[in-house]
C-alpha positions as semicolon CSV with decimal commas, in nm:
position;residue;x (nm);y (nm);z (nm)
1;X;-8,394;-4,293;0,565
2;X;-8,067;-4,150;0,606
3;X;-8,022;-3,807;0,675
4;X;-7,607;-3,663;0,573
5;X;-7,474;-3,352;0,736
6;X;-7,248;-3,116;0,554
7;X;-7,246;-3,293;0,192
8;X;-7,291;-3,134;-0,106
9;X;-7,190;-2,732;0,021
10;X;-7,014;-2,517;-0,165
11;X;-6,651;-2,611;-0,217
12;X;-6,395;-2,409;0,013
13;X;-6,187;-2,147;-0,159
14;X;-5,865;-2,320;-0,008
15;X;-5,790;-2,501;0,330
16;X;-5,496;-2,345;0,557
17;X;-5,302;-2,645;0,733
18;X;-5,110;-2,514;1,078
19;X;-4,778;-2,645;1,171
20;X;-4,563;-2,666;1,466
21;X;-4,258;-2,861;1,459
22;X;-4,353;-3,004;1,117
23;X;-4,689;-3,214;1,229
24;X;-5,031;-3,060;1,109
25;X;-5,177;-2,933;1,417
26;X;-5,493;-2,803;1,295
27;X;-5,709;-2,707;0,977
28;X;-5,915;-2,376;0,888
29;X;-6,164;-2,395;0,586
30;X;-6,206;-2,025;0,404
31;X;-6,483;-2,021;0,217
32;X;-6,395;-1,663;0,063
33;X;-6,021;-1,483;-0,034
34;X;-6,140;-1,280;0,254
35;X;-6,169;-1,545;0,537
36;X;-5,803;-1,659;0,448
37;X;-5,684;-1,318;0,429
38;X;-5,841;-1,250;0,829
39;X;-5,650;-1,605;0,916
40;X;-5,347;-1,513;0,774
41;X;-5,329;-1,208;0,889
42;X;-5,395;-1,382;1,278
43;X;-5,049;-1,575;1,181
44;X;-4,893;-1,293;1,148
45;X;-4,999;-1,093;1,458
46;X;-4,756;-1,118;1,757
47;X;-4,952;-1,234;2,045
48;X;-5,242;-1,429;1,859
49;X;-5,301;-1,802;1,910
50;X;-5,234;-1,870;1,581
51;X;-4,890;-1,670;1,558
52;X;-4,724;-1,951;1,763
53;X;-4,764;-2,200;1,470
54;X;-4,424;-2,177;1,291
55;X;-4,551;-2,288;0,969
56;X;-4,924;-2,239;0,767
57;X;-4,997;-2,442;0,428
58;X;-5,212;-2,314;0,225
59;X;-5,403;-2,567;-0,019
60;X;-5,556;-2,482;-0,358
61;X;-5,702;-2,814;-0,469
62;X;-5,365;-2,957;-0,649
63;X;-5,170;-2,656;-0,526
64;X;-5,062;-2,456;-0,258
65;X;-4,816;-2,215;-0,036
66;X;-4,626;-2,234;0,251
67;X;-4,531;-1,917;0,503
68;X;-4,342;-1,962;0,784
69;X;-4,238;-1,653;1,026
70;X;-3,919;-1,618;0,918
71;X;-3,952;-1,588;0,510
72;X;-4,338;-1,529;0,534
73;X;-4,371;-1,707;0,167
74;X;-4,183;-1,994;0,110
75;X;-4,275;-2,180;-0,203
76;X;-4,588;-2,175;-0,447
77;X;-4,758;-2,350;-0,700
C-alpha cells in the first residue's frame, strides 16, 4: 500500500516567487490573504531576510503581480 504525503490539501490562496537578479530564489505558499500580507510586508521591512530580494511574484492560479523595491507594484493581472 502506498501511503502520499501532502496530496489532496486545501489549495493555497496564491504562491509568492522571490527574486534576486532575475532567477527564482525561493517560494512561500499563503494559505490565507493574511499569510501573504505578513510576507509581504517582511519584503518590505529594511533589515529582514526577505527585504534583500529585489523582486517578489505573486501567483494567482493564471494570474499574478510583481513588486520590486523601487515601484513596489509593477504589473497585474
Amino acid at each position: 500500500m502506498m501511503n502520499l504525503l501532502g496530496f489532496d490539501g486545501a489549495a493555497p490562496y496564491s504562491i509568492i516567487n522571490w527574486q534576486l537578479d532575475g532567477e527564482k530564489q525561493s517560494k512561500t505558499v499563503c494559505y490565507s490573504g493574511e499569510e501573504e500580507k505578513l510576507s509581504l510586508e517582511r519584503f518590505h521591512t529594511d533589515g529582514d531576510f526577505y527585504s534583500t530580494y529585489d523582486k517578489v511574484v505573486v501567483n494567482y492560479g493564471g494570474n499574478s503581480i510583481e513588486y520590486d523595491h523601487v515601484n513596489q507594484l509593477r504589473r497585474g493581472p
